[in-house]
C-alpha positions as CSV (number, residue, x, y, z in Angstrom):
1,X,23.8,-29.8,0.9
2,X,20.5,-31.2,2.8
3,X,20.0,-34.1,4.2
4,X,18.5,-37.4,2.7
5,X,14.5,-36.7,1.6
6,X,12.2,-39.3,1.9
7,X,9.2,-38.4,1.3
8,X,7.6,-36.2,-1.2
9,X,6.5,-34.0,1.6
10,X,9.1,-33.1,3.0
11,X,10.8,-29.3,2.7
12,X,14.2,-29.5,0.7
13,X,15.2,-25.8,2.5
14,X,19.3,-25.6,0.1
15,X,20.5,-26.8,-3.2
16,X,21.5,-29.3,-4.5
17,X,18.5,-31.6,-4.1
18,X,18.8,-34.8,-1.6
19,X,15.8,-36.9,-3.3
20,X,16.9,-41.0,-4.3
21,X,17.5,-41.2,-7.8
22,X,15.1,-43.5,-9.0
23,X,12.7,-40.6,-7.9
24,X,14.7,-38.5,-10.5
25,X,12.5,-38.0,-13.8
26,X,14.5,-36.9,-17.0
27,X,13.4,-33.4,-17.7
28,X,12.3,-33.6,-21.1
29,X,9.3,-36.6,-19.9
30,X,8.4,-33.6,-17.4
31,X,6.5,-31.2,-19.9
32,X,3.1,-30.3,-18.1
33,X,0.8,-29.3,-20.7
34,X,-0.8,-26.6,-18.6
35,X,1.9,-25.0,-18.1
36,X,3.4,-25.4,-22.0
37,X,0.0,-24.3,-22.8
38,X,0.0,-21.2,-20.3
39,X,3.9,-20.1,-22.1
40,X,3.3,-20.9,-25.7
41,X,0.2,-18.4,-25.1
42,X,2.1,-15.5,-23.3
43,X,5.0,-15.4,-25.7
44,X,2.6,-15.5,-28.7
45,X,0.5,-12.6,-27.0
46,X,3.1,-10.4,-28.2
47,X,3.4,-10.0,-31.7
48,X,7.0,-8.9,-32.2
49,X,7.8,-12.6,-29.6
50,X,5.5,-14.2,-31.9
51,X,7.2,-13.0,-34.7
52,X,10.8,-13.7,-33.9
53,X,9.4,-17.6,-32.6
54,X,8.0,-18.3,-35.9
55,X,11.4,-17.7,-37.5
56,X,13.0,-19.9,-35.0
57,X,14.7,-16.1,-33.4
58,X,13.8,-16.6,-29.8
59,X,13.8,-19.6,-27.6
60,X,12.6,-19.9,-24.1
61,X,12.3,-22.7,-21.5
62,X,10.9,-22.4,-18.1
63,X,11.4,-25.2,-15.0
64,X,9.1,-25.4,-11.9
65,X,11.5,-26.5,-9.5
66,X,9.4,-25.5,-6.0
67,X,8.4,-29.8,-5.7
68,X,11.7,-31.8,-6.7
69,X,9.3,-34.8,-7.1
70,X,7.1,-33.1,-9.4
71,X,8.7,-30.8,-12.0
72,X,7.2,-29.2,-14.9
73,X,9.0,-28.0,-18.0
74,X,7.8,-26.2,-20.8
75,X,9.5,-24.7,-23.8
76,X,9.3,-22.7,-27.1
77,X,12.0,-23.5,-29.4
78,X,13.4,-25.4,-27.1
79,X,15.5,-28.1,-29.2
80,X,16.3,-25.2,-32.0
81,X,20.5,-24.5,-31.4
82,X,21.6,-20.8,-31.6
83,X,24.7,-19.0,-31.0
84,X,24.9,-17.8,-27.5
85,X,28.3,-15.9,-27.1
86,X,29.5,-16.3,-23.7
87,X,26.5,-18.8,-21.8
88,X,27.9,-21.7,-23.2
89,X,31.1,-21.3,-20.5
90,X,28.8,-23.5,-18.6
91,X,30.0,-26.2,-20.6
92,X,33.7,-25.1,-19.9
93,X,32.6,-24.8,-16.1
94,X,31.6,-28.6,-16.1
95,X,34.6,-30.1,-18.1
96,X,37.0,-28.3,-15.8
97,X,34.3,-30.0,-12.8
98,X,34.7,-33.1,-14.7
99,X,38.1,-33.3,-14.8
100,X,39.2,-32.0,-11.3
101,X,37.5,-35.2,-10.1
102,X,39.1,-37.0,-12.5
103,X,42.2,-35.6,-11.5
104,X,43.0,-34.6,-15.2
105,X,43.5,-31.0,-13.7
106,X,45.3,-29.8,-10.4
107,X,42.8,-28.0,-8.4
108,X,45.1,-25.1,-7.9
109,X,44.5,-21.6,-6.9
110,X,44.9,-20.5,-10.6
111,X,42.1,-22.7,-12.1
112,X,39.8,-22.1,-9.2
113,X,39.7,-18.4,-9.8
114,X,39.4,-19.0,-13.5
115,X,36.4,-21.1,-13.0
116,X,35.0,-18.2,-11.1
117,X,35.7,-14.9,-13.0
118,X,34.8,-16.8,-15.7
119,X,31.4,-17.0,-14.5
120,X,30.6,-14.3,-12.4
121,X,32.4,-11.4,-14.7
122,X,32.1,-13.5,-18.0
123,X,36.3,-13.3,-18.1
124,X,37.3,-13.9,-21.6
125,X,41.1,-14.5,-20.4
126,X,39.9,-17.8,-17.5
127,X,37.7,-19.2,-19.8
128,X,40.5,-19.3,-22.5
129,X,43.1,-20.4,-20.2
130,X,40.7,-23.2,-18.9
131,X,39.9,-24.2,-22.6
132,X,43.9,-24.4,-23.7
133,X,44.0,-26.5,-20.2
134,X,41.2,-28.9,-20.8
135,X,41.0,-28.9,-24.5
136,X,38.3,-29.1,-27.1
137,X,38.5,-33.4,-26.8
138,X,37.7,-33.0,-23.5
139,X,34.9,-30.5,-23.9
140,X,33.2,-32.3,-26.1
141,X,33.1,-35.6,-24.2
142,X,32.1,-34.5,-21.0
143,X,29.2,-32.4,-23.5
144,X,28.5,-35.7,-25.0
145,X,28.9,-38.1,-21.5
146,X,25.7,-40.5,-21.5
147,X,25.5,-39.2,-17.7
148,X,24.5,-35.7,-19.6
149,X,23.9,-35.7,-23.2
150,X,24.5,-32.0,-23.3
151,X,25.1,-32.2,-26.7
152,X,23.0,-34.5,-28.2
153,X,22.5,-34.9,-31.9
154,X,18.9,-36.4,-31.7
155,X,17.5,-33.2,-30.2
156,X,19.3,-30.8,-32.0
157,X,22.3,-30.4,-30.2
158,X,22.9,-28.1,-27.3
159,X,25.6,-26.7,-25.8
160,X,29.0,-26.1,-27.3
161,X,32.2,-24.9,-27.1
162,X,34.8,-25.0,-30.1
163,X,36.5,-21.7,-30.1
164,X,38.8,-20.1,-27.3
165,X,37.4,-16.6,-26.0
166,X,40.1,-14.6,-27.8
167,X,40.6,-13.9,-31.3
168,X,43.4,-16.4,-32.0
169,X,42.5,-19.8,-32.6
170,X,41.2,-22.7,-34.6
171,X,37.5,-23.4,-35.1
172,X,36.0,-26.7,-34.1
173,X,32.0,-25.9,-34.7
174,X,29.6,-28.4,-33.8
175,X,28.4,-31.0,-36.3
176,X,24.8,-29.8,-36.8
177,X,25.0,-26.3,-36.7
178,X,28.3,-25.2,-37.3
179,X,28.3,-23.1,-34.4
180,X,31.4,-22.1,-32.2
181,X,29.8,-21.3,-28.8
182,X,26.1,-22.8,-28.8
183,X,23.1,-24.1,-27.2
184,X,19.4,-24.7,-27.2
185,X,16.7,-23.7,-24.2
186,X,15.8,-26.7,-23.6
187,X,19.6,-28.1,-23.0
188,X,20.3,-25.5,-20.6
189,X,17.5,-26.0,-18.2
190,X,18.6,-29.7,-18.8
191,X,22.0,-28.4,-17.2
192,X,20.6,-26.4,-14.1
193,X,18.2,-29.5,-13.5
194,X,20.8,-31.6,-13.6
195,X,22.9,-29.4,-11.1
196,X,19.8,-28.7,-8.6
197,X,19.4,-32.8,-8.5
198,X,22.9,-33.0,-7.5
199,X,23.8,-34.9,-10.7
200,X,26.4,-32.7,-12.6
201,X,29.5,-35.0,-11.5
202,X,28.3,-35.6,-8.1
203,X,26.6,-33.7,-5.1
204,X,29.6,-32.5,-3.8
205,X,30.7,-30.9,-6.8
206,X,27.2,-29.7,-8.2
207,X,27.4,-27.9,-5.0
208,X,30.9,-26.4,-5.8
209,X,29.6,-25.3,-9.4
210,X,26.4,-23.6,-7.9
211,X,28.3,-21.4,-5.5
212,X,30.6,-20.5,-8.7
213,X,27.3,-19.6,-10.3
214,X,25.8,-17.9,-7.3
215,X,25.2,-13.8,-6.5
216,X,26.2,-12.5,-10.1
217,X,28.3,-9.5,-10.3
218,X,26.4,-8.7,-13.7
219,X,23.6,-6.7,-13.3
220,X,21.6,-6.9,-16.4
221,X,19.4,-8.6,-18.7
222,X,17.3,-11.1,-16.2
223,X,18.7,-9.8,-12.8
224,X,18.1,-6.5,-13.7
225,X,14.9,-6.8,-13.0
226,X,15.0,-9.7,-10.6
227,X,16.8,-7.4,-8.4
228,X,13.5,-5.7,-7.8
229,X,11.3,-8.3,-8.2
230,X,13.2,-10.7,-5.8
231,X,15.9,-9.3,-3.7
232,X,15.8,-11.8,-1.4
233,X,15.8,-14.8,-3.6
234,X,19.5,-16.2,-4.5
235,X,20.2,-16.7,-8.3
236,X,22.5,-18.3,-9.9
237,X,23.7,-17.2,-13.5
238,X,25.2,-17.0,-17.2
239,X,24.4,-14.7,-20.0
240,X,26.0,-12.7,-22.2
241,X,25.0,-10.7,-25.3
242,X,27.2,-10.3,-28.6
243,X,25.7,-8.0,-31.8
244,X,22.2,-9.4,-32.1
245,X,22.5,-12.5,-30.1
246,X,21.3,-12.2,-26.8
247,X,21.3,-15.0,-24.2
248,X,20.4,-15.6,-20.4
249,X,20.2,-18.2,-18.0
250,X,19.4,-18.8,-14.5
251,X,18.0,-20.9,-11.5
252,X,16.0,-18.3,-8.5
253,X,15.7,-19.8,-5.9
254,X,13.5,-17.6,-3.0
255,X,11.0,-18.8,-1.0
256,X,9.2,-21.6,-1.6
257,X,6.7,-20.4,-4.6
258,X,9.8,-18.5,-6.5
259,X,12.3,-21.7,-7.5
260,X,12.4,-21.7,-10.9
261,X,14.5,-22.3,-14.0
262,X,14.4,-19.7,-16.8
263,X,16.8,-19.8,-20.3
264,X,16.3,-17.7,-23.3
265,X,18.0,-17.1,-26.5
266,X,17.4,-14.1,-28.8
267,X,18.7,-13.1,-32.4
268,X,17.5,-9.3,-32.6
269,X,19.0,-6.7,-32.6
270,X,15.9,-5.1,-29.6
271,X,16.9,-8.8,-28.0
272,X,18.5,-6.9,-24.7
273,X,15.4,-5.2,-24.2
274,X,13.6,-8.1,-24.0
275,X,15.5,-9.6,-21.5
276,X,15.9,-6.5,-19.3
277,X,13.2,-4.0,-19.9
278,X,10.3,-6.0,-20.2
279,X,11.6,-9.2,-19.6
280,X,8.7,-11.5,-19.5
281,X,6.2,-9.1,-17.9
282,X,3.6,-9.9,-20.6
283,X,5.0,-14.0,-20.6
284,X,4.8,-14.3,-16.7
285,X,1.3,-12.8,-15.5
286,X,-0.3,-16.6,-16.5
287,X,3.0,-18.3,-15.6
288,X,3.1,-18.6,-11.9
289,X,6.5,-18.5,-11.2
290,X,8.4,-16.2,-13.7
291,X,8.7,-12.1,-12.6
292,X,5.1,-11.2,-11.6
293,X,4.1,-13.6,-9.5
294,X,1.8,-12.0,-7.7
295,X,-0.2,-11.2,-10.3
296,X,-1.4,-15.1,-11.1
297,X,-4.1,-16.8,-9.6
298,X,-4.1,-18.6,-6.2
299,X,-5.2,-21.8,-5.1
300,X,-4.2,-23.4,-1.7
301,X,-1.6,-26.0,-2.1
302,X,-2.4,-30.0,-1.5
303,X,-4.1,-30.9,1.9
304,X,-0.8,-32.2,3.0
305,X,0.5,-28.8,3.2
306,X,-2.1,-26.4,3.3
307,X,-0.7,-23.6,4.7
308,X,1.6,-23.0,1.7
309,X,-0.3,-21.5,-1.6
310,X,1.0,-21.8,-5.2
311,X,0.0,-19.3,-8.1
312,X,-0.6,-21.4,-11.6
């Protein structure tokens, strides 16, 4: 972790953030209209995207995170819940966080490695032994924790978890939806904001959640392509794909004009080829810091920093 910013021009070089909190906007008061303008357009370019976003079928949100002290969101769909098979583990991921440092769970070997081949090979087996460890009660309230508000009600939701990853079990589905493993867009950008400000339990363990999420050993959907696009860059990940659901998550973070947050959720049954074959081509080219970059217009960056150009 960095050391203590202090001034809005300063280079924040690692994750998670270093910035004082009262500098900290919620994400959902950080929509840019430019750039929620720029999305809503490249999605809707594309009729089958267009199609599947009028029937509430696909969901993306999109984060500028290269200036901590100004971020910009935009989303489509971005309250709307939807199943999303195995990304919602990120909620597992925190409550086992959560309750490490409240020393609810013994930080053993065991639970370590569950917490990471659940994430990094999507391991059925650790995230059901982590659920039967933490519990659905505990799920749920670190979801719910004012602190987060993963799951909140008044914007329809978010992320869930109320089934173990294995056939056996009881069903506990979310109030609103009904939905065993869920989530929204815009809830999982909230999540890898929340973790790039250092604000997921605490820096120290924000910082032990991203290198659980770092260097993905699946190679599809999103970094499939991304391990063209941006070899370099260092991306941290959750996905997963079950009959026509299709999810993906992740935070890039490359040099300074790649750091972004990208989420999307997909019921079709062509919903993997979105993701992975052409995922976002046609979205990113007026979106300056999806896939193409290099293919958005350039204008030199603030006088403070001139040497450093942004595409918009």
């Amino acid at each position: 972790m960095i050391s203590s910013c202090h001034t809005q021009n300063d280079v924040q070089p690692e994750l998670p953030f270093s910035i004082p909190d009262e500098k900290i906007i919620p994400l959902r008061q950080s929509v840019d209209k430019n750039l929620q303008k720029n999305l809503e357009a490249s999605l809707k370019k594309n009729k089958t995207w267009a199609r599947l976003i009028n029937k509430k079928k696909m969901a993306v949100g999109l984060v500028d995170i290269s200036d901590p002290y100004h971020i910009k969101f935009a989303r489509v769909n971005g309250s709307q819940m939807m199943y999303a098979a195995s990304l919602p583990k990120l909620a597992v991921l925190l409550a086992a966080v959560q309750a490490l440092e409240d020393r609810t769970l013994e930080e053993n070997e065991q639970v370590l490695d569950d917490m990471h081949e659940m994430i990094s090979q999507s391991d059925n087996r650790a995230a059901t032994r982590l659920i039967d460890l933490l519990g659905f009660a505990k799920i749920e309230s670190t979801l719910t924790n004012p602190d987060y508000e993963l799951y909140d009600p008044e914007y329809g939701g978010g992320l869930w978890v109320g089934k173990r990853y294995a056939k056996k079990g009881k069903r506990y589905p979310d109030p609103l939806m009904g939905l065993s493993h869920g989530a929204s867009v815009t809830q999982v950008c909230r999540f890898y904001y929340l973790l790039a400000m250092g604000k997921l339990v605490n820096p120290q363990r924000s910082e032990q959640m991203l290198t659980i999420l770092a260097n993905p050993e699946l190679h599809y959907k999103f970094v499939n392509t991304l391990d063209h696009l941006a070899p370099k860059a260092k991306l941290y990940r959750k996905s997963d794909t079950w009959r026509n659901w299709h999810s993906d998550s992740i935070l890039v973070w490359g040099p300074v004009w790649r750091r972004y947050i990208l989420a999307a959720l997909i019921e079709d049954k062509d919903g993997e080829n979105i993701l992975r074959h052409q995922p976002m081509e046609e979205l990113s080219s007026p979106v300056f810091f999806i896939f193409c970059l290099h293919s958005s217009p350039i204008i030199a960056r603030p006088a403070h920093n001139p040497t450093i150009i942004y595409s918009l």
